[in-house]
N, C-alpha and C positions, 0 to 999 in steps of 0.2 A: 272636484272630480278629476282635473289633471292630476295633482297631486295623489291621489289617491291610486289615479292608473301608473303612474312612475313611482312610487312606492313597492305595487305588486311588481310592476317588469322588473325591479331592481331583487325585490328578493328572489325571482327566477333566475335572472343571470346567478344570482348567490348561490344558488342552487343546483345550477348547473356547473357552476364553476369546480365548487366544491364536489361534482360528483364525478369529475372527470378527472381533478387531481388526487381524488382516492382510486378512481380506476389507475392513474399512470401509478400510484404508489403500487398498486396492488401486483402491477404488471413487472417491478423489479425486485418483484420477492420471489416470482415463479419459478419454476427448475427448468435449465435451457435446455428445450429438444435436441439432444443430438442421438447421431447414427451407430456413432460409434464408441466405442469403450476409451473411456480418459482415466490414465492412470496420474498420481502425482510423485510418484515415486524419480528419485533424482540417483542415475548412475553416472553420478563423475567422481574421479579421483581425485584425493584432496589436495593432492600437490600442484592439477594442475588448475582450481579456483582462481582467479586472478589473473587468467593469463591474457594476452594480446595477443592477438593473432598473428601478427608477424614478427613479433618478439619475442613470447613465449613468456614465462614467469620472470616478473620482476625483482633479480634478485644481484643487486649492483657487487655486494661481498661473496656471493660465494656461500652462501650458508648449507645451504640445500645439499650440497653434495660433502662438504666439512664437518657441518655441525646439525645433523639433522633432526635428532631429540630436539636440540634447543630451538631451532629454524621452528619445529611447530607448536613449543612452548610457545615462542615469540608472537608466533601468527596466532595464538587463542587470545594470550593476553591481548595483542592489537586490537581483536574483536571486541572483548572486556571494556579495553578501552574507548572503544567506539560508542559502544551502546552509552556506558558513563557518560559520554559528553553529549550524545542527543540526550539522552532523561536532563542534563544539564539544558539545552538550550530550550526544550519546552518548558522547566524553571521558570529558567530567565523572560521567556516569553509573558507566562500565566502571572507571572508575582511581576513587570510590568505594565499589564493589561489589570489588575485585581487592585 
């Protein structure tokens, strides 16, 4: 008879459990109320990406006002570069872990 009522309580908490984590799931898939209009549209200039507030664009040689074609070759490639070596470090992550 105990056994039989801890049995049932236990598949109710299960129950319950489980119905409150499909609710929270449910709740971060919803669309956030807001009031006002959200754009994602991004108006910055591309020169000045990267910069520091009180230093301005990090730019030690001189490129930007000399060599300005190349300056934003450079900075695409750098991006190129970038992404390469993360797709590289999750590699090295997954083919560790696998």
């Amino acid at each position: 008879s105990n056994a039989l009522c801890y049995i049932l309580s236990l598949k109710t908490t299960m129950k319950i459990a489980t119905l409150a984590l499909l609710a929270g799931s449910a709740a971060a898939f919803a669309p956030a109320q807001c009031g006002k209009d959200v754009t994602t549209a991004l108006n910055v200039n591309e020169l000045e990406l990267g910069c520091t507030e009180p230093l301005g664009v990090y730019d030690p040689l001189g490129w930007i006002e000399t060599q300005p074609e190349k300056f934003e070759r450079r900075r695409a490639v750098e991006r190129k570069h970038g992404r390469i070596a993360m797709a590289a470090v999750v590699g090295n992550i997954v083919h560790n872990n696998h």
